[in-house]
N, CA, C, O and CB atoms as a CASP TS submission, in Angstrom:
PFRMAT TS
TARGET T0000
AUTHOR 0000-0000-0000
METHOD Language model
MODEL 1
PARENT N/A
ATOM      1  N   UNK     1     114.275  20.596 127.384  1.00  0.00           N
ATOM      2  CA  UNK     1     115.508  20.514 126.640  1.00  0.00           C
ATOM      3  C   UNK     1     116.681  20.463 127.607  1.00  0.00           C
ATOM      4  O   UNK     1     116.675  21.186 128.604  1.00  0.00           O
ATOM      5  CB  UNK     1     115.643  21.698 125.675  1.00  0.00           C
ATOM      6  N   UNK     2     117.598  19.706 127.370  1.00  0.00           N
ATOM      7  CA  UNK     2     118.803  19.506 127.994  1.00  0.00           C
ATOM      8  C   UNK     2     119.775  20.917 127.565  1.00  0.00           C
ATOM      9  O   UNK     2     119.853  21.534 126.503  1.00  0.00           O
ATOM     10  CB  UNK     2     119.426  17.975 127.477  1.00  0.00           C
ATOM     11  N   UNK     3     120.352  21.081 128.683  1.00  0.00           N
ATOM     12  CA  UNK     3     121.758  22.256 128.551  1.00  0.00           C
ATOM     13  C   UNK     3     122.613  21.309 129.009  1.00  0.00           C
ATOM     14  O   UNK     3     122.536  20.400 129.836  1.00  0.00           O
ATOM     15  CB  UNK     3     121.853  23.876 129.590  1.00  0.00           C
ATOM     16  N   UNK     4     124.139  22.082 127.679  1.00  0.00           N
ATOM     17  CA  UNK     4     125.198  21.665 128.311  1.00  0.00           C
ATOM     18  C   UNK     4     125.803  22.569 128.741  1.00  0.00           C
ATOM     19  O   UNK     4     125.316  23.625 129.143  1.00  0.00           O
ATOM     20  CB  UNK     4     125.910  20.982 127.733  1.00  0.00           C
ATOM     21  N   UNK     5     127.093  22.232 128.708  1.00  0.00           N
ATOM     22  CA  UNK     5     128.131  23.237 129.669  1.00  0.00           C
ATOM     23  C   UNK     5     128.167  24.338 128.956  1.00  0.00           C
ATOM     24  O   UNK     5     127.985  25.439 129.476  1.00  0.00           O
ATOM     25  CB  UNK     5     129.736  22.763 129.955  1.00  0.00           C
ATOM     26  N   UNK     6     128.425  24.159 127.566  1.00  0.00           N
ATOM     27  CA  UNK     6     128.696  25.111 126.452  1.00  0.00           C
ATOM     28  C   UNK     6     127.652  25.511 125.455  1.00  0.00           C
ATOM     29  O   UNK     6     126.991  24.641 124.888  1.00  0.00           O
ATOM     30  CB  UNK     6     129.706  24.599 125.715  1.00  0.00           C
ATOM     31  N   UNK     7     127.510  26.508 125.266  1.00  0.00           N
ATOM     32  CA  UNK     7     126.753  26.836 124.178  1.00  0.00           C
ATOM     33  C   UNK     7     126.740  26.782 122.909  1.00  0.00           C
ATOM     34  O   UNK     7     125.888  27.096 122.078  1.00  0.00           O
ATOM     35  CB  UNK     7     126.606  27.604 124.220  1.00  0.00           C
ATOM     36  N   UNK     8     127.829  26.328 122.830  1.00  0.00           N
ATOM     37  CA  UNK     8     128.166  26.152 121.125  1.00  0.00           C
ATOM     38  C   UNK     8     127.822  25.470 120.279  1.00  0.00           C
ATOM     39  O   UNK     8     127.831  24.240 120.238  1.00  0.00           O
ATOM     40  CB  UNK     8     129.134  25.913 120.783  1.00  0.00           C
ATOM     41  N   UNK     9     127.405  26.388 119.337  1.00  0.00           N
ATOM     42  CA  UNK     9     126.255  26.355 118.407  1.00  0.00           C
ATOM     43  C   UNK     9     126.678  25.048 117.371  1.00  0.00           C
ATOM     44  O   UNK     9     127.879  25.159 117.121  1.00  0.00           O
ATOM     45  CB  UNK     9     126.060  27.966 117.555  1.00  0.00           C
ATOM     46  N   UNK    10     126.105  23.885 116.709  1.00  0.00           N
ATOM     47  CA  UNK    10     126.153  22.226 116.243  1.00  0.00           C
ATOM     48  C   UNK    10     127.422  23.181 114.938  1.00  0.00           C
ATOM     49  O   UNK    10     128.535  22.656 114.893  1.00  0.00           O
ATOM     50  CB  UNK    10     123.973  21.075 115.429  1.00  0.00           C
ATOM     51  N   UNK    11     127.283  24.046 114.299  1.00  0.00           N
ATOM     52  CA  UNK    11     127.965  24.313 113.240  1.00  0.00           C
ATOM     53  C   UNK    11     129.342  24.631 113.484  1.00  0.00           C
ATOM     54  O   UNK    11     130.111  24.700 112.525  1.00  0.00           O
ATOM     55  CB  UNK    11     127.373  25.238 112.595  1.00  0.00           C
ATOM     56  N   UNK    12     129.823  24.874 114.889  1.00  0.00           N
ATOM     57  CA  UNK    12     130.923  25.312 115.252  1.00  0.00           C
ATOM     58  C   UNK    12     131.656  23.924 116.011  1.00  0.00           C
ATOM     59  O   UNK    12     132.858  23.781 116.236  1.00  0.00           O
ATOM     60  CB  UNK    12     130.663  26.641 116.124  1.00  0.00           C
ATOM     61  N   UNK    13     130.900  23.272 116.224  1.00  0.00           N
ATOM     62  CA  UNK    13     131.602  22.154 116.927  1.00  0.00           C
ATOM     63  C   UNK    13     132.516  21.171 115.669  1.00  0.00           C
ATOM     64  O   UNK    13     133.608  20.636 115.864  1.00  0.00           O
ATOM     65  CB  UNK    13     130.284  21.162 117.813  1.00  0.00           C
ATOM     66  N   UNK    14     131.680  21.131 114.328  1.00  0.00           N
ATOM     67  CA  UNK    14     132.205  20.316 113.753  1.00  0.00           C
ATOM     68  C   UNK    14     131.814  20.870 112.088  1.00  0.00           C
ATOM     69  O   UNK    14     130.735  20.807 111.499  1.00  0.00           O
ATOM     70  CB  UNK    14     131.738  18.914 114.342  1.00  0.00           C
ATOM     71  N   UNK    15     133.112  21.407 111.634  1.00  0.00           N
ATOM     72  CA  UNK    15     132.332  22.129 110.787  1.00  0.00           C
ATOM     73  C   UNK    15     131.927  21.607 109.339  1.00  0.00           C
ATOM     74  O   UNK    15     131.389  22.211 108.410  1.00  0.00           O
ATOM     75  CB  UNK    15     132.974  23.280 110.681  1.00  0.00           C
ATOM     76  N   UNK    16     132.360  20.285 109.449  1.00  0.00           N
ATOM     77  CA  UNK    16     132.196  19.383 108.394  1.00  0.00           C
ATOM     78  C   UNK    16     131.361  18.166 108.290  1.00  0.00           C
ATOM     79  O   UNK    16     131.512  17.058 107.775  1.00  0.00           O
ATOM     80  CB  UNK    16     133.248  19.025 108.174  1.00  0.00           C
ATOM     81  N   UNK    17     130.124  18.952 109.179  1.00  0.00           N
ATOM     82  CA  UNK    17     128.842  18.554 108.759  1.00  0.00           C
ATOM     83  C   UNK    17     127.973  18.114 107.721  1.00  0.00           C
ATOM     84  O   UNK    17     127.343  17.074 107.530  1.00  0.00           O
ATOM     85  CB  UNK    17     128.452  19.129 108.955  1.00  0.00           C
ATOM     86  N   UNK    18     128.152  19.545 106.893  1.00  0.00           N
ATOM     87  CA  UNK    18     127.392  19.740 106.155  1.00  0.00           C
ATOM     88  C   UNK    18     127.759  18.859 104.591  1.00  0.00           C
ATOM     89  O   UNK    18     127.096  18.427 103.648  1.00  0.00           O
ATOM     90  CB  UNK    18     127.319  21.176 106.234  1.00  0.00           C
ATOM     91  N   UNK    19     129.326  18.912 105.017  1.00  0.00           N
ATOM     92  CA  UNK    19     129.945  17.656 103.788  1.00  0.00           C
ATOM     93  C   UNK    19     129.143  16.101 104.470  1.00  0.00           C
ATOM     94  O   UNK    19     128.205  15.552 103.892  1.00  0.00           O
ATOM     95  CB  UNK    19     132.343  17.455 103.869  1.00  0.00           C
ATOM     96  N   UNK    20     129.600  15.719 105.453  1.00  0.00           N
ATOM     97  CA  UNK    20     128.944  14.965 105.447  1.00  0.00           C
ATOM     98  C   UNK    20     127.696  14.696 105.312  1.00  0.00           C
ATOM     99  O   UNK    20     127.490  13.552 104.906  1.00  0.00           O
ATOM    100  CB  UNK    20     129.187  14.730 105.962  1.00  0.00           C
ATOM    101  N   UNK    21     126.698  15.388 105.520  1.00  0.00           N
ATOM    102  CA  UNK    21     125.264  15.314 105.734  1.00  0.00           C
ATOM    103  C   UNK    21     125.315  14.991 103.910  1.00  0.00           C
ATOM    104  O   UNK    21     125.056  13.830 103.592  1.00  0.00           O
ATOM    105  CB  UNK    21     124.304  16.964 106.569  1.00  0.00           C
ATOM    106  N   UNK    22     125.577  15.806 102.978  1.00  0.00           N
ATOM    107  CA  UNK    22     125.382  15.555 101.727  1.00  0.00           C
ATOM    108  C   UNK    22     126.091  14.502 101.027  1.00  0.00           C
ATOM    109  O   UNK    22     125.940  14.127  99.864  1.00  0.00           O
ATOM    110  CB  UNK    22     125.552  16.579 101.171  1.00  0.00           C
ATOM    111  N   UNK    23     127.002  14.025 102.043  1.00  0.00           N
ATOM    112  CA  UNK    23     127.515  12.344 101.284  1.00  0.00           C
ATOM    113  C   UNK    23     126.353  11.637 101.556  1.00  0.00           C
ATOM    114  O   UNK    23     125.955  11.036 100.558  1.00  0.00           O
ATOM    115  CB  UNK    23     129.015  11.339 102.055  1.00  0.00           C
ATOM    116  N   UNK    24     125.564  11.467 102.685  1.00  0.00           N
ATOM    117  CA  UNK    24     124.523  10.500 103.265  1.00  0.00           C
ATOM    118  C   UNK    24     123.568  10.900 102.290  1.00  0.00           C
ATOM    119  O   UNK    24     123.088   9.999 101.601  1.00  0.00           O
ATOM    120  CB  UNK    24     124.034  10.649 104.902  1.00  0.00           C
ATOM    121  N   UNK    25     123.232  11.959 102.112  1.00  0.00           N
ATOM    122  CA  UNK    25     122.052  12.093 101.309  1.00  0.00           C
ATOM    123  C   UNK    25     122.168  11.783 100.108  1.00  0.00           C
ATOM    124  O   UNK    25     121.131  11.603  99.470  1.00  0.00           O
ATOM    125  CB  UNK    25     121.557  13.217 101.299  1.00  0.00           C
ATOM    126  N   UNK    26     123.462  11.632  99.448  1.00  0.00           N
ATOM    127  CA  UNK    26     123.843  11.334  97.880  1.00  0.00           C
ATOM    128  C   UNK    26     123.398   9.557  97.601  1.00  0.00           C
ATOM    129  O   UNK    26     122.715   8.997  96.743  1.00  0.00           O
ATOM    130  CB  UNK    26     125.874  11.658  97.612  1.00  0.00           C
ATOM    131  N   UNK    27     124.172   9.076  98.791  1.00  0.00           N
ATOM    132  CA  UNK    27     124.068   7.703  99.248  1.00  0.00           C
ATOM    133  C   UNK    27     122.745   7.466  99.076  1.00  0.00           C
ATOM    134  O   UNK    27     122.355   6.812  98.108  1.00  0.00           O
ATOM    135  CB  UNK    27     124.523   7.415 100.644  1.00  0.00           C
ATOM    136  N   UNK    28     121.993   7.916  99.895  1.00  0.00           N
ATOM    137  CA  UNK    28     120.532   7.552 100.142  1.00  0.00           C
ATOM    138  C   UNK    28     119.747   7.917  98.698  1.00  0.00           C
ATOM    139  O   UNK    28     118.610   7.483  98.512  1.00  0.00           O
ATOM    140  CB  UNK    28     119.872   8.489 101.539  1.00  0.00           C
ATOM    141  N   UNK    29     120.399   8.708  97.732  1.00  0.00           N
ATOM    142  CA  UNK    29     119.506   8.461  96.067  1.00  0.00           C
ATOM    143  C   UNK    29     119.902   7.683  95.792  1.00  0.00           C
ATOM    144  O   UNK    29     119.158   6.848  95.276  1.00  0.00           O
ATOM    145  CB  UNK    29     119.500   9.268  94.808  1.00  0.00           C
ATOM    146  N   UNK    30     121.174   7.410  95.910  1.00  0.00           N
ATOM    147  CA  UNK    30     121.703   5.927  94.939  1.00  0.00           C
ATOM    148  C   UNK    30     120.866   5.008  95.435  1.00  0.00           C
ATOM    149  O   UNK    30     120.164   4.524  94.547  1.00  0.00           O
ATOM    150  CB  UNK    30     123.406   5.260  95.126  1.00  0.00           C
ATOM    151  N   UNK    31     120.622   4.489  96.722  1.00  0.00           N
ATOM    152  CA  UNK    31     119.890   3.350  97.349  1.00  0.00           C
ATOM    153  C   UNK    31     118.709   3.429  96.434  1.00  0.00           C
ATOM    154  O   UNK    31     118.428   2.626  95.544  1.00  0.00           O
ATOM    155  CB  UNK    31     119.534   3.482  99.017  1.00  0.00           C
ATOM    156  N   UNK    32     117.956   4.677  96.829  1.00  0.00           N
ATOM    157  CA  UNK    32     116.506   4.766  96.273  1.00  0.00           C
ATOM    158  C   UNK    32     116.116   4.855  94.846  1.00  0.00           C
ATOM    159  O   UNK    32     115.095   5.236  94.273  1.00  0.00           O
ATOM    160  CB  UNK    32     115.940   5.847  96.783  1.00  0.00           C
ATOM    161  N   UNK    33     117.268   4.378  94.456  1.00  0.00           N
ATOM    162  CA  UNK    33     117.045   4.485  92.215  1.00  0.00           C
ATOM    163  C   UNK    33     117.339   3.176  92.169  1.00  0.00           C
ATOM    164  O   UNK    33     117.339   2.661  91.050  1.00  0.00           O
ATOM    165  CB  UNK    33     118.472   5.644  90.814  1.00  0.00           C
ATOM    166  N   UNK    34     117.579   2.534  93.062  1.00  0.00           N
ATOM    167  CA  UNK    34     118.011   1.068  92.351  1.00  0.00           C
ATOM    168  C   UNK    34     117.538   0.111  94.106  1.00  0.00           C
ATOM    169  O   UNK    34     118.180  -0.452  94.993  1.00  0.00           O
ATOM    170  CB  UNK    34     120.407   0.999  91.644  1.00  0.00           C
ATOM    171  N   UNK    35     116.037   0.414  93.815  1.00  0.00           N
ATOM    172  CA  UNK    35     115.269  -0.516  95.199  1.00  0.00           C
ATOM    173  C   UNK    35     115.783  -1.990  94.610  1.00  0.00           C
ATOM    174  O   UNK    35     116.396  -2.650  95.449  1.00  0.00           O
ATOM    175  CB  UNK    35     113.048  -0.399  95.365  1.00  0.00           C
ATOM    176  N   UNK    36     115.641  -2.568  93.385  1.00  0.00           N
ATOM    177  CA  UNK    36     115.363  -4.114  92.969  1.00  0.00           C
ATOM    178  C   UNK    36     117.134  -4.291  93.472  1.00  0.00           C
ATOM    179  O   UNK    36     117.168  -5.136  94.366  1.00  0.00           O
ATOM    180  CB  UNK    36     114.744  -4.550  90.838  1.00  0.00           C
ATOM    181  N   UNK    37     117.965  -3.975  93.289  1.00  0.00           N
ATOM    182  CA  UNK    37     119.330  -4.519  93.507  1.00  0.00           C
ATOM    183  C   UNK    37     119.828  -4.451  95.044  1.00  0.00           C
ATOM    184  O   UNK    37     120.827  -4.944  95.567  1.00  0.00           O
ATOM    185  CB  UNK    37     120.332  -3.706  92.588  1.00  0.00           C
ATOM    186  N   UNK    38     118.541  -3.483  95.711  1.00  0.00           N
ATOM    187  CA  UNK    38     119.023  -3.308  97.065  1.00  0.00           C
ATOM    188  C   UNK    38     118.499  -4.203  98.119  1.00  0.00           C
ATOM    189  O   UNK    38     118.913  -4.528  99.232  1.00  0.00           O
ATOM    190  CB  UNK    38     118.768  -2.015  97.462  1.00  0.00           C
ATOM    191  N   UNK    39     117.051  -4.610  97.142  1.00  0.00           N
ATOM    192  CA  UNK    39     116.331  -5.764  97.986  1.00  0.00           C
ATOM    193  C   UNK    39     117.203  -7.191  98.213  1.00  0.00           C
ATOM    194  O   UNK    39     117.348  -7.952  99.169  1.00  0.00           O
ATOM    195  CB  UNK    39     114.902  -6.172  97.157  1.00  0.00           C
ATOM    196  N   UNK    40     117.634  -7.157  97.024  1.00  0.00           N
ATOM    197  CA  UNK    40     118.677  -8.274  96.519  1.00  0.00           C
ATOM    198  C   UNK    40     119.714  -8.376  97.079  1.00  0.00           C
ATOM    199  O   UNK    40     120.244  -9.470  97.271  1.00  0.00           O
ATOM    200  CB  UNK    40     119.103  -8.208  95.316  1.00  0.00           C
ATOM    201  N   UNK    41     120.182  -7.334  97.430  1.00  0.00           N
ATOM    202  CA  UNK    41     121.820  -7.669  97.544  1.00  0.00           C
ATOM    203  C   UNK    41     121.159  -8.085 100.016  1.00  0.00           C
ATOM    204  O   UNK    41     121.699  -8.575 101.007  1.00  0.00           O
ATOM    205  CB  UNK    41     123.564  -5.232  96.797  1.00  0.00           C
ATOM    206  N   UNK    42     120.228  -7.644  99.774  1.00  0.00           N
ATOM    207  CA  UNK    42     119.839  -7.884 101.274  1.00  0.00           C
ATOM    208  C   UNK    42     119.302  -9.166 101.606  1.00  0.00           C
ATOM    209  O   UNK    42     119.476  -9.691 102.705  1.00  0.00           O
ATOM    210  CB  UNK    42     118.835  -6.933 101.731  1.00  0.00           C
ATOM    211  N   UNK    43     118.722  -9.622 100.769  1.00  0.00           N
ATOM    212  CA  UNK    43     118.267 -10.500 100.807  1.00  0.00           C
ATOM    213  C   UNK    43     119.348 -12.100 100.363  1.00  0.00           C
ATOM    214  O   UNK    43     119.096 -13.291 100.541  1.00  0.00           O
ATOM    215  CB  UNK    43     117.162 -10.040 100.093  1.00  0.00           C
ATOM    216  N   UNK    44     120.608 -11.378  99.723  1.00  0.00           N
ATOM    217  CA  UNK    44     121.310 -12.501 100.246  1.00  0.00           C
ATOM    218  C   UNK    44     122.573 -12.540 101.336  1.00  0.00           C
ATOM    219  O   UNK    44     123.366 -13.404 101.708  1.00  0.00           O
ATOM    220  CB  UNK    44     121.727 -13.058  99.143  1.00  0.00           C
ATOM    221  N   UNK    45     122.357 -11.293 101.611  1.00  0.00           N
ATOM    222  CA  UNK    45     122.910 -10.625 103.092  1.00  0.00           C
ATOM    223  C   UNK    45     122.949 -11.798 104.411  1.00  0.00           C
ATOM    224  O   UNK    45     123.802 -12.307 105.138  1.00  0.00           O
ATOM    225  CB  UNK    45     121.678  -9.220 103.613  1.00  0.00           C
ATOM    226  N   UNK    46     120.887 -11.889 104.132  1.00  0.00           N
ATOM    227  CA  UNK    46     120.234 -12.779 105.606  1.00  0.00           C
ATOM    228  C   UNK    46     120.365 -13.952 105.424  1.00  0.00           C
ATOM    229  O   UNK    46     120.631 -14.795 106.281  1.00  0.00           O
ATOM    230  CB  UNK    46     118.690 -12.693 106.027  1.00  0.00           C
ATOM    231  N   UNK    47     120.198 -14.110 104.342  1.00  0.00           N
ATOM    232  CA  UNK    47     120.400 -15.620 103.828  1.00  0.00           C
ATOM    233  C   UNK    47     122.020 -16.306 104.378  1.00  0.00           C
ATOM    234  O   UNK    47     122.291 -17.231 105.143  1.00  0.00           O
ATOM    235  CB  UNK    47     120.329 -15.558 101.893  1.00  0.00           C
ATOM    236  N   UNK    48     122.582 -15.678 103.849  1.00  0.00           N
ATOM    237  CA  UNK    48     124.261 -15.767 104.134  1.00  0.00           C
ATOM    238  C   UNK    48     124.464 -15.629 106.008  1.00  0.00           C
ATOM    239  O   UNK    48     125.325 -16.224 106.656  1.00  0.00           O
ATOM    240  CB  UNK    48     125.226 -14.092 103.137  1.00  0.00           C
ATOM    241  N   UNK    49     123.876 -15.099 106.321  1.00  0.00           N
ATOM    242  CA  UNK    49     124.361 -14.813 107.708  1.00  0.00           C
ATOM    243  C   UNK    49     123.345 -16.212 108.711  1.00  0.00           C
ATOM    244  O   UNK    49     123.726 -17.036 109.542  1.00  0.00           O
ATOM    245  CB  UNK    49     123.888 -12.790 108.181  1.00  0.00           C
ATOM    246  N   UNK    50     122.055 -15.938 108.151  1.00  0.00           N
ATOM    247  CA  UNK    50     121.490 -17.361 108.131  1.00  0.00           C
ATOM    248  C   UNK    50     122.072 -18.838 108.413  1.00  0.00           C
ATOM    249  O   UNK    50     121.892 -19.743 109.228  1.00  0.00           O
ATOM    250  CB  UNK    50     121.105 -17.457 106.998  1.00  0.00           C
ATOM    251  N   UNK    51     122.741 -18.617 107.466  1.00  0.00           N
ATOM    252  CA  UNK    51     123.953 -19.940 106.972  1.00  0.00           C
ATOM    253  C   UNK    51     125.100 -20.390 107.501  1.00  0.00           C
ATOM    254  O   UNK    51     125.693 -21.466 107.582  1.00  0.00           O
ATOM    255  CB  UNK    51     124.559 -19.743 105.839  1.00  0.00           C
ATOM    256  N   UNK    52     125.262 -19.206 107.860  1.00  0.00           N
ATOM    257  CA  UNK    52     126.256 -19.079 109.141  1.00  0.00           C
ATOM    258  C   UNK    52     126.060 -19.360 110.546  1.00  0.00           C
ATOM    259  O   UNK    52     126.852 -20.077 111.159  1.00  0.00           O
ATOM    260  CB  UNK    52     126.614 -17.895 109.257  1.00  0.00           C
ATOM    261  N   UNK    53     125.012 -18.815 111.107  1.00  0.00           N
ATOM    262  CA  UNK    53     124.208 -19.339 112.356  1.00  0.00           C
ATOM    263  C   UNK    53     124.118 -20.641 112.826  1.00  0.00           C
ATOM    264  O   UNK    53     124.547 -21.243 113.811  1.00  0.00           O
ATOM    265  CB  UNK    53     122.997 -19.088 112.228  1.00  0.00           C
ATOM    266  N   UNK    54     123.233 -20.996 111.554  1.00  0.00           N
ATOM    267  CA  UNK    54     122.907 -22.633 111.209  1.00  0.00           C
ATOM    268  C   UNK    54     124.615 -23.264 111.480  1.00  0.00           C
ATOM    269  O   UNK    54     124.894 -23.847 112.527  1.00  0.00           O
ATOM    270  CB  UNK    54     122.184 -22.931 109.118  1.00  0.00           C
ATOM    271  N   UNK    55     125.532 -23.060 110.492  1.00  0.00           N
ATOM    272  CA  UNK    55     126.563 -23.841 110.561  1.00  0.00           C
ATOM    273  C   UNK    55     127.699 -23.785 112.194  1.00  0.00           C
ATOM    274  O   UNK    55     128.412 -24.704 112.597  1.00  0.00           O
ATOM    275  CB  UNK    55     127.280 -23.379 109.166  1.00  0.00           C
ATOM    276  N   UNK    56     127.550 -22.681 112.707  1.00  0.00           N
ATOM    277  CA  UNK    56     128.249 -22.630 113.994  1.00  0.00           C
ATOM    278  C   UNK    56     127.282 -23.002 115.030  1.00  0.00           C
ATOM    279  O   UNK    56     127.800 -23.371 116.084  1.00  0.00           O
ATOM    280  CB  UNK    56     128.859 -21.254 114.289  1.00  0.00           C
ATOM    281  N   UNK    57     125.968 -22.995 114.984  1.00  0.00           N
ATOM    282  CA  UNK    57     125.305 -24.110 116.053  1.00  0.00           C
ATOM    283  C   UNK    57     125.375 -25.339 115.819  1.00  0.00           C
ATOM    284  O   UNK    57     125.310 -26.223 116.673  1.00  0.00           O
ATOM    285  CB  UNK    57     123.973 -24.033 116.266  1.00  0.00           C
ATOM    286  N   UNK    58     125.508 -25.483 114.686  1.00  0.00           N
ATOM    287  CA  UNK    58     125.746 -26.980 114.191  1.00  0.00           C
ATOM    288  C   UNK    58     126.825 -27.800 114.804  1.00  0.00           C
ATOM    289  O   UNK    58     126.687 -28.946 115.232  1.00  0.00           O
ATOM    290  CB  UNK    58     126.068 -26.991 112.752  1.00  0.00           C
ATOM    291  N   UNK    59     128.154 -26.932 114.800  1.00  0.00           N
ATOM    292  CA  UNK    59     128.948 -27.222 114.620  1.00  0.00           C
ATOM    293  C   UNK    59     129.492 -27.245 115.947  1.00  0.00           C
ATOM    294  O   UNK    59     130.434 -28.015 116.133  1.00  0.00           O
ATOM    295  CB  UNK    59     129.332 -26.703 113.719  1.00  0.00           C
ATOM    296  N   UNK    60     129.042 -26.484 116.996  1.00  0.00           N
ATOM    297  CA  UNK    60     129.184 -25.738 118.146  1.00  0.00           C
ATOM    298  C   UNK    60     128.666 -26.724 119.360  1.00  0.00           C
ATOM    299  O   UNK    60     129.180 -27.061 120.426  1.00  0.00           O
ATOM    300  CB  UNK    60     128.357 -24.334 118.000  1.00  0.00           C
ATOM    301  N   UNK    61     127.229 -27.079 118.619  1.00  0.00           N
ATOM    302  CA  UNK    61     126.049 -27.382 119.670  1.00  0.00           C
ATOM    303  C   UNK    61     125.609 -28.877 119.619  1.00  0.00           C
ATOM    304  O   UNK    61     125.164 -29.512 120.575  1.00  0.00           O
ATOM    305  CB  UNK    61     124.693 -26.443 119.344  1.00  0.00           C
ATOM    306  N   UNK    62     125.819 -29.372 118.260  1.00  0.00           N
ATOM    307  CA  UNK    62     124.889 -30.888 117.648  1.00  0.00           C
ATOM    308  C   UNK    62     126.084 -31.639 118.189  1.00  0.00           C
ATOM    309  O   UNK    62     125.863 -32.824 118.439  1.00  0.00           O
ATOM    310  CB  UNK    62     124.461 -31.210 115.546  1.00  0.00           C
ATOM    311  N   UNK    63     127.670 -31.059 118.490  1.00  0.00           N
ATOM    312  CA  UNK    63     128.051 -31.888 118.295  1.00  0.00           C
ATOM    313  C   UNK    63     128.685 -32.383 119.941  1.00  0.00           C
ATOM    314  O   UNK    63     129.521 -33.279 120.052  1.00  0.00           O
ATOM    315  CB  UNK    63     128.774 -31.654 117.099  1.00  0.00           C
ATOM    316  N   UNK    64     128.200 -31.736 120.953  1.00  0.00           N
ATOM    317  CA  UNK    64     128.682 -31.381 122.059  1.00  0.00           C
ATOM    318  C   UNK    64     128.358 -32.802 122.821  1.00  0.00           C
ATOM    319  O   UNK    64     127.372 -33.186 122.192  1.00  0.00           O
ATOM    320  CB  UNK    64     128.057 -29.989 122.607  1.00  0.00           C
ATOM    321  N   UNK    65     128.527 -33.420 123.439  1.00  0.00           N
ATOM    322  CA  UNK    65     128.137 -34.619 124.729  1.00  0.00           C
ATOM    323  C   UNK    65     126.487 -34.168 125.366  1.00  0.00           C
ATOM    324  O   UNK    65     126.458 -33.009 125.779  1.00  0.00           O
ATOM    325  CB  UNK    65     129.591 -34.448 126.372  1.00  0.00           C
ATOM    326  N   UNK    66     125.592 -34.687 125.445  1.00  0.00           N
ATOM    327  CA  UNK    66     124.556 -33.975 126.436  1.00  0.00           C
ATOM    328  C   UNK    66     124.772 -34.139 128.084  1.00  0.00           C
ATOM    329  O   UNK    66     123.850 -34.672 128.702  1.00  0.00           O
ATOM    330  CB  UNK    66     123.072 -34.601 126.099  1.00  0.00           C
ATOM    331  N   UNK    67     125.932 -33.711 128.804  1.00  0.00           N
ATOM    332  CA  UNK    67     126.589 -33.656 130.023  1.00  0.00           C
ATOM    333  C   UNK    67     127.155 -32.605 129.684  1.00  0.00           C
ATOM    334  O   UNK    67     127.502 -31.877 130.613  1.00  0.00           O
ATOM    335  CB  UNK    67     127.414 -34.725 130.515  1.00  0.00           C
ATOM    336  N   UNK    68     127.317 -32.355 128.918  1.00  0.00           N
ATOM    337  CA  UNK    68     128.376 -30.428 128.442  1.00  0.00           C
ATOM    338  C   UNK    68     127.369 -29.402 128.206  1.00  0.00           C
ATOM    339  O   UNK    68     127.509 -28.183 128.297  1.00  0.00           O
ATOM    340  CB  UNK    68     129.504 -30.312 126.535  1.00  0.00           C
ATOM    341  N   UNK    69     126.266 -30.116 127.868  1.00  0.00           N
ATOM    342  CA  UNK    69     125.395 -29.382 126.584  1.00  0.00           C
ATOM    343  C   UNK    69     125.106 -28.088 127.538  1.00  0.00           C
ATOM    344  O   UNK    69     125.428 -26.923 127.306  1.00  0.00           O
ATOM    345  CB  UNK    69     123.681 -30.364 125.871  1.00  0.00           C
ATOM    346  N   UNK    70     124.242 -28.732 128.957  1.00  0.00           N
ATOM    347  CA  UNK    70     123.433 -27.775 129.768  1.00  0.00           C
ATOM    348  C   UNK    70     124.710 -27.407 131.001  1.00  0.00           C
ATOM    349  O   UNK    70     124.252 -27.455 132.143  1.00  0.00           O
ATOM    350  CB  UNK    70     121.769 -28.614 130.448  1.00  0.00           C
ATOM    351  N   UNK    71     125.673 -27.182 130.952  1.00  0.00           N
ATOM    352  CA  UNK    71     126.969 -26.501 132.018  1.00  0.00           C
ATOM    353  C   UNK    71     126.714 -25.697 131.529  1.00  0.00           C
ATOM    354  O   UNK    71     126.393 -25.344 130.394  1.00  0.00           O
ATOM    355  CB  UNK    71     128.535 -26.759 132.180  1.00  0.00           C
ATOM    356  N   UNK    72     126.948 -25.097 133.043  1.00  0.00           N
ATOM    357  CA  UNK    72     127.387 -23.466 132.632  1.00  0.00           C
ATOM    358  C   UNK    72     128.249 -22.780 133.791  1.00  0.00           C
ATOM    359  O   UNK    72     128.644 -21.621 133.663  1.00  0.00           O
ATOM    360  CB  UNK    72     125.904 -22.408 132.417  1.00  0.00           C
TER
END
């Protein structure tokens, strides 16, 4: 185990932990009661970002001279 300088104990450093820890965990039921809308909303997440990829290599790369293409 690592030591630091200080001993101070995780509850004293920040004491609004424990609020947070129970927003994440509130979060994380909502996720897990509604898997079909979460698959979904991800799945057009990749798709979308996908689309994006595609269109800035496209746009970036197809359209470049092949004397530019390989500079660097």
């Amino acid at each position: 185990m690592v030591k630091t300088k200080s001993e101070t104990p995780l509850d004293e450093l920040s004491p609004d932990l424990d609020a947070d820890v129970s927003r994440v965990e509130a979060d994380l039921e909502i996720m897990e009661s509604h898997p079909g809308e979460m698959a979904e909303v991800e799945t057009g997440i990749k798709e979308s970002m996908k689309k994006r990829d595609r269109e800035y290599k496209d746009s970036h790369f197809h359209s470049v001279p092949k004397g530019k293409k390989h500079q660097r």
